[in-house]
VOPAGU-2260 file (C-alpha; in pm, 1 decimal, decimal comma):
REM VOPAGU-2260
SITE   aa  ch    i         X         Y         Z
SITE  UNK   A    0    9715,9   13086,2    9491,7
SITE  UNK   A    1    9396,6   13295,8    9470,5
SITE  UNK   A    2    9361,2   13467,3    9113,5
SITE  UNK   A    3    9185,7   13780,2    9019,0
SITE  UNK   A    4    8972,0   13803,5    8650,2
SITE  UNK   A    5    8822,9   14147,1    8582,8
SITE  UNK   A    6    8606,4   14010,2    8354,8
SITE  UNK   A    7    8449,4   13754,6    8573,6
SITE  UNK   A    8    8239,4   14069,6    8766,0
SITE  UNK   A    9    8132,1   14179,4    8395,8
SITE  UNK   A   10    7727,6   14151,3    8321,6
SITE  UNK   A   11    7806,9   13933,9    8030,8
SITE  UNK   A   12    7952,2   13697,0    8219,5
SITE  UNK   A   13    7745,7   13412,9    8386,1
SITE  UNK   A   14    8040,2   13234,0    8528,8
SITE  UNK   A   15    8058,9   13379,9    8868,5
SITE  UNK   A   16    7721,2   13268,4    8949,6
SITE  UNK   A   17    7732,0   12920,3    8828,5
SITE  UNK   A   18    8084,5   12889,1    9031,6
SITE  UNK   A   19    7943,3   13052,2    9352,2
SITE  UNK   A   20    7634,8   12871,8    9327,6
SITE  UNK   A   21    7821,0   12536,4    9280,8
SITE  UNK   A   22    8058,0   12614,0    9538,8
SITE  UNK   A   23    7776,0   12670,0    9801,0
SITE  UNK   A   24    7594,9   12338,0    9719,2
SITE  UNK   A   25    7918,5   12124,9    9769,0
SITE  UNK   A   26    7962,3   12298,9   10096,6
SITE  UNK   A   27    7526,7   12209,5   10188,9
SITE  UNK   A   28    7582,2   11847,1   10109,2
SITE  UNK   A   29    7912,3   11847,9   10272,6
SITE  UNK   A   30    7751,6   11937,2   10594,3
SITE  UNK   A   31    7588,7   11582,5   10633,1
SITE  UNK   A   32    7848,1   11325,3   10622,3
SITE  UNK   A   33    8068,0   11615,8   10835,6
SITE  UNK   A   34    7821,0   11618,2   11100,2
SITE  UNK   A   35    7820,1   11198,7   11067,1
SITE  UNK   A   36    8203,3   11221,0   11141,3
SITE  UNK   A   37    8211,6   11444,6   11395,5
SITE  UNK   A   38    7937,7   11254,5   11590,5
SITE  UNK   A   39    8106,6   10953,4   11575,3
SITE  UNK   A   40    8395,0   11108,7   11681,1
SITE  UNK   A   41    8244,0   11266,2   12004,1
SITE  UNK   A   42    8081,2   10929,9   12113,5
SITE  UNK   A   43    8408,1   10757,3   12104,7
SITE  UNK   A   44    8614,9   11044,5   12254,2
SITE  UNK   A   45    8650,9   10829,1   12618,1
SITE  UNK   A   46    8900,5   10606,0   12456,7
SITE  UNK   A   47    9113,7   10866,1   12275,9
SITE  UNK   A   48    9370,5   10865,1   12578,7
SITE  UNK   A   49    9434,6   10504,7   12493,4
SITE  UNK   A   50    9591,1   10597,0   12142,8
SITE  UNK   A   51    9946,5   10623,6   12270,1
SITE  UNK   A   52    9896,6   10354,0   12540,8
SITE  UNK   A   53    9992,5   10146,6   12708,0
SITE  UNK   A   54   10365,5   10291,6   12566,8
SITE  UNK   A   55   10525,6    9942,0   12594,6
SITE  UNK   A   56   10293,2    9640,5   12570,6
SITE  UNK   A   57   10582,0    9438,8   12382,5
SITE  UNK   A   58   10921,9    9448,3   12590,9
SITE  UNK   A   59   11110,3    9414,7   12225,7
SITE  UNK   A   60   10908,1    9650,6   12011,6
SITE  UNK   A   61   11043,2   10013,2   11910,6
SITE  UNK   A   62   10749,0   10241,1   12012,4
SITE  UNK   A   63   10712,8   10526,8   11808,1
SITE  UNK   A   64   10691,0   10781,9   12126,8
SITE  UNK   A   65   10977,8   10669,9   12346,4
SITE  UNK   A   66   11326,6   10828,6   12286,7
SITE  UNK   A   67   11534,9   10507,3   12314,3
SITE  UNK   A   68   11360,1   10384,3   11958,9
SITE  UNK   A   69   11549,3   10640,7   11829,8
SITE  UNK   A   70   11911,4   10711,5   11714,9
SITE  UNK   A   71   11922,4   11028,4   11922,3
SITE  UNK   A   72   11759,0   11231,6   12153,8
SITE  UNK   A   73   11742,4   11471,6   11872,0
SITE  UNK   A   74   11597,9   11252,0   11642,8
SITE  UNK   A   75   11302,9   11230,3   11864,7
SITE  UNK   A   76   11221,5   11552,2   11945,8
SITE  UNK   A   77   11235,7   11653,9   11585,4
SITE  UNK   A   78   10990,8   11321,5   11518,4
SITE  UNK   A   79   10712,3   11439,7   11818,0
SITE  UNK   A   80   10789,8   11825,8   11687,6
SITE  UNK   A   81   10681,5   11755,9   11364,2
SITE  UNK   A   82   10372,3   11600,3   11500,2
SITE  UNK   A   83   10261,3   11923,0   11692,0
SITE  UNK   A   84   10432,7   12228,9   11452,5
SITE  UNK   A   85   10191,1   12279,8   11143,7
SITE  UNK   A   86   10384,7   12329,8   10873,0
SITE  UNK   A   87   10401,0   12176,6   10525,3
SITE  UNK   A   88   10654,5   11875,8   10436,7
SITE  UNK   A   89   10818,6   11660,3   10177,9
SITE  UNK   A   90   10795,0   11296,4   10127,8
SITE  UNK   A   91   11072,2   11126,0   10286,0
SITE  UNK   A   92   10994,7   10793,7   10023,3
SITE  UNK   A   93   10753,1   10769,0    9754,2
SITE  UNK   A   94   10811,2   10386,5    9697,5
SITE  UNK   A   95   11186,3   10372,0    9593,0
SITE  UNK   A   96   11342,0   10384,3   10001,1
SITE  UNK   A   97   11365,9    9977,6   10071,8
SITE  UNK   A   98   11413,7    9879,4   10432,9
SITE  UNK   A   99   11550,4    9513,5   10453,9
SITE  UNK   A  100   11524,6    9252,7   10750,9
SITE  UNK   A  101   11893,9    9268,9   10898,1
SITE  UNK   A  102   12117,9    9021,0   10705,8
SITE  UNK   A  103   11852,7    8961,5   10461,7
SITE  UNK   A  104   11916,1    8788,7   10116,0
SITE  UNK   A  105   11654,4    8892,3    9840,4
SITE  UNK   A  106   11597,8    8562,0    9646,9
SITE  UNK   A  107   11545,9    8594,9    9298,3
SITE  UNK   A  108   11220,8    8370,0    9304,7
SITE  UNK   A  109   11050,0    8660,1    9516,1
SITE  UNK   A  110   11134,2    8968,8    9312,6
SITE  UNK   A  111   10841,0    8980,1    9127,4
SITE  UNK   A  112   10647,2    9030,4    9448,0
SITE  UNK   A  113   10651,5    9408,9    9570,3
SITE  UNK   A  114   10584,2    9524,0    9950,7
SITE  UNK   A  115   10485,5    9840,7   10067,6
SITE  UNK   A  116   10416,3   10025,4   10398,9
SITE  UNK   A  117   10193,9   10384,1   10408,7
SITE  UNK   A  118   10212,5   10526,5   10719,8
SITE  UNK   A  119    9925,0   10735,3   10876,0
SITE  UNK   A  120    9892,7   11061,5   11024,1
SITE  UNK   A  121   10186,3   11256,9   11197,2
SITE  UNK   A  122   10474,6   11034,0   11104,2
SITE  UNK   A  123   10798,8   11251,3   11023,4
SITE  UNK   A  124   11050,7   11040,4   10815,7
SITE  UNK   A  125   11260,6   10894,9   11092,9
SITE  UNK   A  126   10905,9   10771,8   11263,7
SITE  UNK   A  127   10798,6   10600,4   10928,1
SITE  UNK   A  128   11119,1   10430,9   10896,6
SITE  UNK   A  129   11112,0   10285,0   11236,1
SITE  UNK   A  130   10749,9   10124,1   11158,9
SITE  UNK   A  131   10865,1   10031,5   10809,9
SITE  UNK   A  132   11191,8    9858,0   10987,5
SITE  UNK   A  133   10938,1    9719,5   11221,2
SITE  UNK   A  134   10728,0    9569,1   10961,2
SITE  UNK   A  135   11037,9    9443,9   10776,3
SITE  UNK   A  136   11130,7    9253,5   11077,6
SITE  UNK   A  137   10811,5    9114,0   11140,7
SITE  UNK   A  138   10728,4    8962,4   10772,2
SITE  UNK   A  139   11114,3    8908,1   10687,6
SITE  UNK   A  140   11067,4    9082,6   10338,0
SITE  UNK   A  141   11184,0    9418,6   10168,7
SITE  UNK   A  142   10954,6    9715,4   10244,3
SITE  UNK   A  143   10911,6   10002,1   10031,1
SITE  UNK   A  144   10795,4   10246,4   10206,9
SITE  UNK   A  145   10554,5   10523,6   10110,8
SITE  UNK   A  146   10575,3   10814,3   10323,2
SITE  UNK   A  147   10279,9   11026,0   10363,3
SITE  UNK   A  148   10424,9   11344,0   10541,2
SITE  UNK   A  149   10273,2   11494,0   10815,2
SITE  UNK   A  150   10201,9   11891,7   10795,2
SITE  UNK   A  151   10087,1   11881,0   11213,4
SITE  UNK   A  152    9811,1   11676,0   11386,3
SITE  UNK   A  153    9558,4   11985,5   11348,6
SITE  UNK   A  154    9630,8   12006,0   10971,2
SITE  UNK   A  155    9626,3   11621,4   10920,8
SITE  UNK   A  156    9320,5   11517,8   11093,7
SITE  UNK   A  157    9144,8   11795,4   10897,6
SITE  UNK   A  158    9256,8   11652,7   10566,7
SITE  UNK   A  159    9179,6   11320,5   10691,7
SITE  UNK   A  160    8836,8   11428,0   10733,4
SITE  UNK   A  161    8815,6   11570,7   10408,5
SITE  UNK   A  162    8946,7   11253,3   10236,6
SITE  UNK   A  163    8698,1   11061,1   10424,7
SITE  UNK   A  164    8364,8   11282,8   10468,0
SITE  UNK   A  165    8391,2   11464,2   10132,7
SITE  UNK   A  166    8585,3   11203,7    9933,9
SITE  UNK   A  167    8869,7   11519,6    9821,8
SITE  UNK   A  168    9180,7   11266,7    9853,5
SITE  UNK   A  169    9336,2   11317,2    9555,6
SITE  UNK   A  170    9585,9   11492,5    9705,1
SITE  UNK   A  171    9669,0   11288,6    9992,3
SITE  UNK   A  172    9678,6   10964,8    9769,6
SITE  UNK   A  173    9731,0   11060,6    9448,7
SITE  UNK   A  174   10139,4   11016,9    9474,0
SITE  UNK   A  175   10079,6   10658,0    9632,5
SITE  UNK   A  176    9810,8   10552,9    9360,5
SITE  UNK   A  177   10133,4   10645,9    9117,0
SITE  UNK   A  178   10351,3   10442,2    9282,8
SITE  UNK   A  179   10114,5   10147,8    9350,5
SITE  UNK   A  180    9994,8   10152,6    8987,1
SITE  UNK   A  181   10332,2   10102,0    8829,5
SITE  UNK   A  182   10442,7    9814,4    9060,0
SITE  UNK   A  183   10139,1    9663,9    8933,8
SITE  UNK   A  184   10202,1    9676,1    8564,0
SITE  UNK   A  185   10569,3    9526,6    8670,3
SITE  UNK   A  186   10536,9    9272,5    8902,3
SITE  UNK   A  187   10324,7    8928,0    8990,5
SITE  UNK   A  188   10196,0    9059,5    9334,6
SITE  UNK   A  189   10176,6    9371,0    9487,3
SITE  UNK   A  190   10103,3    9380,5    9884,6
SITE  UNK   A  191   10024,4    9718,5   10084,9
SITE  UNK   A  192   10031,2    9746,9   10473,7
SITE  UNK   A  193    9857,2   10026,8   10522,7
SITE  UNK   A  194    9848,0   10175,7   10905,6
SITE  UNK   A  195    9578,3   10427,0   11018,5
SITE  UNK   A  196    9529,7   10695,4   10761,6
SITE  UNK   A  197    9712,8   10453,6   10511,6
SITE  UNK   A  198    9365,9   10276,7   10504,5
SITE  UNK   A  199    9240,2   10606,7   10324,6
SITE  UNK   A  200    9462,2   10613,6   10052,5
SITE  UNK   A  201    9427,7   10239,0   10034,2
SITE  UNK   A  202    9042,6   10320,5    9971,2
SITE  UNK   A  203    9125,1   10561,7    9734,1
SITE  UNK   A  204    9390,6   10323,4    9491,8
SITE  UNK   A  205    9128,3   10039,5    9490,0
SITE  UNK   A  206    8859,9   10337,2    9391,4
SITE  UNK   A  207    9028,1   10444,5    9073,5
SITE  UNK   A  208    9233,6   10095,4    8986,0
SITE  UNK   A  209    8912,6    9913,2    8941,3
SITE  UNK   A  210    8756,5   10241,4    8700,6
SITE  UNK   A  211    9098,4   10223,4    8535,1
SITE  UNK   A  212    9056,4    9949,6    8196,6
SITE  UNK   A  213    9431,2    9913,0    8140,1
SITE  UNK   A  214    9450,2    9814,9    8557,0
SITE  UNK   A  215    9098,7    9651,3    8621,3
SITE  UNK   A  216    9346,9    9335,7    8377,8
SITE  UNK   A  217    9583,4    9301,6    8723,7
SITE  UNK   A  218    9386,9    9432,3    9032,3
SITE  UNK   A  219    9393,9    9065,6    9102,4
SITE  UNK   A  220    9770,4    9082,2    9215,8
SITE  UNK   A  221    9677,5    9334,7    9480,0
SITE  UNK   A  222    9690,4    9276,5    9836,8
SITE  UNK   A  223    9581,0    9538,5   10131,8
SITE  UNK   A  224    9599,0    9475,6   10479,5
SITE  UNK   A  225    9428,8    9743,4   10662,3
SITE  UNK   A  226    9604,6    9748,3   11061,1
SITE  UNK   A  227    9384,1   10047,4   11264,8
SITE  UNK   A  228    9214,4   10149,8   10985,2
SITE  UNK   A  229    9061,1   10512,5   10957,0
SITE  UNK   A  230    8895,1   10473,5   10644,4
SITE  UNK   A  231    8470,8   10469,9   10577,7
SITE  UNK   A  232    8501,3   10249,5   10292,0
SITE  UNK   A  233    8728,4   10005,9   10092,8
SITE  UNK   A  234    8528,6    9781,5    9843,6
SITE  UNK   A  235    8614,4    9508,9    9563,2
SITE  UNK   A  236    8490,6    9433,6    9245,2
SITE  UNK   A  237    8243,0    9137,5    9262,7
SITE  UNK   A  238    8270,2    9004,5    8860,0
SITE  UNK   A  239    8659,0    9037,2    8894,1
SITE  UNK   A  240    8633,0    8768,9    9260,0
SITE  UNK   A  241    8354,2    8576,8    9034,3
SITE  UNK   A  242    8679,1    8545,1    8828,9
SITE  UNK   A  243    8968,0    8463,2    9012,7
SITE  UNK   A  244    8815,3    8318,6    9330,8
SITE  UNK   A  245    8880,0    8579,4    9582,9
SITE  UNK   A  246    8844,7    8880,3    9683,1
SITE  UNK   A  247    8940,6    9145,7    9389,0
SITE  UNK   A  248    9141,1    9344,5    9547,5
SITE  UNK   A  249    9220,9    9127,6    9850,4
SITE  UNK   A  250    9138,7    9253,6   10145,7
SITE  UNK   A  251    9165,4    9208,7   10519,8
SITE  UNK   A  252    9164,4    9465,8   10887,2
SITE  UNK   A  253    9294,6    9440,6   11189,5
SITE  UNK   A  254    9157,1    9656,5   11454,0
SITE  UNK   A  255    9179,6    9669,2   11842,9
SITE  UNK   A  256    8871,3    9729,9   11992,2
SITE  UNK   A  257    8943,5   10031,3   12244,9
SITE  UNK   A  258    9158,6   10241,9   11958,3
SITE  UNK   A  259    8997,9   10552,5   11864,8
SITE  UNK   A  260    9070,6   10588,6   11466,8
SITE  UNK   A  261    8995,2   10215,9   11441,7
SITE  UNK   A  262    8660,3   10273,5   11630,8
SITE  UNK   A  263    8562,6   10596,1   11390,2
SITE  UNK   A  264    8737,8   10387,2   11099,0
SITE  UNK   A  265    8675,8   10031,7   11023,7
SITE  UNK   A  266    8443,7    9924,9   11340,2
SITE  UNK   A  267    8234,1   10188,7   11253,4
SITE  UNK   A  268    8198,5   10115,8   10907,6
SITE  UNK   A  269    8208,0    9742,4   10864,2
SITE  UNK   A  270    7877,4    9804,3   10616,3
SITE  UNK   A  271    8041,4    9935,5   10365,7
SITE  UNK   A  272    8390,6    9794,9   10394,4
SITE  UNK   A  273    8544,5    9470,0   10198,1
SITE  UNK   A  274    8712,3    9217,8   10345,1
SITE  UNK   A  275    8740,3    8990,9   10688,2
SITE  UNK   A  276    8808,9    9226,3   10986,0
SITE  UNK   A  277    8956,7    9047,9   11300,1
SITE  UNK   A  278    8972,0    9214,2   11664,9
SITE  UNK   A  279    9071,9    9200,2   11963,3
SITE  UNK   A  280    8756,3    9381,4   12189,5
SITE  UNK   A  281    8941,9    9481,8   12510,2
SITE  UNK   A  282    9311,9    9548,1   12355,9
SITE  UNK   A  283    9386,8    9885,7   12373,0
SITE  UNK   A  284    9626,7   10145,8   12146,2
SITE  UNK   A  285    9648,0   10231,4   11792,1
SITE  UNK   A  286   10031,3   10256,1   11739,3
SITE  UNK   A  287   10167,2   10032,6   11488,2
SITE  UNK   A  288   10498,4    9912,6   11653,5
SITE  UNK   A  289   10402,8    9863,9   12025,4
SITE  UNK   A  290   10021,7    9765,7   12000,1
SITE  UNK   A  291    9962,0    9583,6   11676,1
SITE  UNK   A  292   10314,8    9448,2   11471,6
SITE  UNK   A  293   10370,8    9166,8   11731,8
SITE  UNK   A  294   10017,7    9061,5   11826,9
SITE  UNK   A  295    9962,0    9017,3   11387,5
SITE  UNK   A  296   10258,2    8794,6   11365,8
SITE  UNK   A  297   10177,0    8557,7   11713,3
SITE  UNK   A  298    9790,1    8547,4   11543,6
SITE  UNK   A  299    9619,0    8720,8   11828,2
SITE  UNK   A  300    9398,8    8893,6   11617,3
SITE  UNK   A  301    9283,1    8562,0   11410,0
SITE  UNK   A  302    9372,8    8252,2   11525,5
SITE  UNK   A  303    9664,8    8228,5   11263,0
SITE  UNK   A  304    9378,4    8205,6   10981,3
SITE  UNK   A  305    9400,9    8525,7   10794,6
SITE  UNK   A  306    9615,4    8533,6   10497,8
SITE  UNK   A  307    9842,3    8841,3   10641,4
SITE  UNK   A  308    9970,1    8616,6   10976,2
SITE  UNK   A  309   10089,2    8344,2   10688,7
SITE  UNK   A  310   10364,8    8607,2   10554,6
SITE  UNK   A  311   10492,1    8619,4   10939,9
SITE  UNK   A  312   10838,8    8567,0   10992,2
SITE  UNK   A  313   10925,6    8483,8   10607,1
SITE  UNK   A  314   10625,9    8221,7   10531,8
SITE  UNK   A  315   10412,7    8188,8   10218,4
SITE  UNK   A  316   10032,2    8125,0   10214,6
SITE  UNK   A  317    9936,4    7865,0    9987,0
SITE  UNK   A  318    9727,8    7968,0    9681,4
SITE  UNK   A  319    9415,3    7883,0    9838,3
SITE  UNK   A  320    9494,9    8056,6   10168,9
SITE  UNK   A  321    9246,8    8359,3   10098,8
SITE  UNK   A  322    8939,9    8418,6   10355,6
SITE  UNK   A  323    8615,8    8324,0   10179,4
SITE  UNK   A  324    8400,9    8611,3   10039,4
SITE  UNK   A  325    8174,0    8762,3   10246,9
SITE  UNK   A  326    7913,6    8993,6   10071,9
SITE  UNK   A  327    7794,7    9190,2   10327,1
SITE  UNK   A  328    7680,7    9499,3   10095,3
């Protein structure tokens, strides 16, 4: 809400120039990494068809755009209107909405170990909990899911942008940071799939745990598994791995090598992101159910050697099952 102060156009008052003239500078610097964005956006604009296909790679998966993933027809054309009406949302699940593996038993040894999903741009609530289901399935453990809602494609790549370019993602990530944060204070491990966008608030809750004292004691129990990443940058603390013998937090990205937002995300900016990133060069798609869930699981993407493929089906990696530090930076 805009606000008016009288006093602010006084001659005593020195404020309005300081404001306007800080205002203007953020908006001069801002035109550098904006112009770096949409550059690398144009140059891999050929492949943006290939986002949504092909729609059914995997005969059993529950694509996100096809109506017979859904409940009802009406369910998904509320899901793809969502993606195309701009218009701001609620949350569907801030971390307390579990989705279980069908006739799952939660065994008291692995309660202390918390799962997440965040979902990336234009996912309405019943699309989020079909990937989240998806995920579930695929890793045979509880996921909490953290729904980032979308306000429209237009409005959601622009904030994307803005989280990325000009680093102003508080406010897409701030409400996941909360969640993540407190999971870490109660349990022994912590483990976010993040899909798409989800790499940018990922980015973000490594940013401020590891300037946070009280949280710097157990970003070691943090996991993130970046799966067509969008973000410019997710980095570790190097005297925290000194200490534990891995990566602090632990990181690892899977990519396909003709998907768009992995191509402007992670494959574009390897340099100045943490962690083992394994890919596939001529698989095409971005969408989580169809084009990546399945292919993670067989070990397309890594040979079965990254730590993520070891959770597949209900498995555990061993304590030494971490991909050796690689200090690119």
């Amino acid at each position: 809400m805009s606000q008016y102060h009288p006093e602010a156009l006084s001659p005593s008052s020195g404020n309005l120039l300081e404001r306007t003239g800080r205002t203007a500078g953020s908006i001069v610097r801002g035109h550098r990494p904006l112009g770096r964005e949409l550059l690398n956006a144009v140059v891999n604009l050929p492949i943006l068809p290939w986002i949504l296909f092909p729609m059914q790679p995997e005969p059993d998966s529950h694509s996100e755009f096809l109506p017979g993933s859904y409940t009802s027809l009406w369910e998904y054309f509320s899901a793809i209107a969502q993606v195309v009406v701009p218009t701001e949302r609620k949350s569907a699940s801030y971390g307390n909405l579990a989705v279980l593996p069908p006739d799952y038993i939660w065994p008291q040894s692995k309660r202390q170990t918390k799962w997440f999903l965040i979902n990336g741009i234009c996912t309405s609530p019943s699309m989020a909990l079909l990937e989240a289901r998806e995920v579930a399935l695929a890793f045979q453990r509880p996921i909490h899911l953290i729904h980032t809602p979308t306000a429209g494609f237009v409005r959601d790549i622009a904030g994307a942008l803005n989280a990325r370019a000009l680093r102003k993602d508080g406010r897409l990530s701030r409400p996941a940071y909360n969640v993540v944060r407190n999971a870490l204070l109660s349990h022994d491990q912590v483990v976010l799939v993040t899909y798409s966008q989800g790499a940018i608030v990922a980015s973000y809750i490594a940013r401020k745990m590891l300037k946070d004292p009280q949280l710097r004691e157990h970003a070691h129990k943090l996991e993130i598994y970046s799966i067509g990443g969008a973000a410019d940058s997710l980095h570790i603390d190097y005297a925290l791995t000194a200490e534990h013998g891995h990566t602090v937090p632990y990181v690892e990205h899977f990519a396909n090598g003709k998907d768009f937002f992995a191509r402007v995300g992670i494959l574009a900016k390897y340099h100045s992101t943490s962690g083992p990133i394994f890919f596939v060069a001529e698989r095409k798609g971005h969408m989580l159910n169809p084009h990546y869930i399945k292919g993670i699981v067989r070990g397309d993407y890594c040979d079965g050697r990254s730590r993520l493929s070891k959770y597949a089906n209900g498995g555990e990696p061993g304590v030494d099952d971490y991909i050796p530090f690689d200090r690119r930076r």
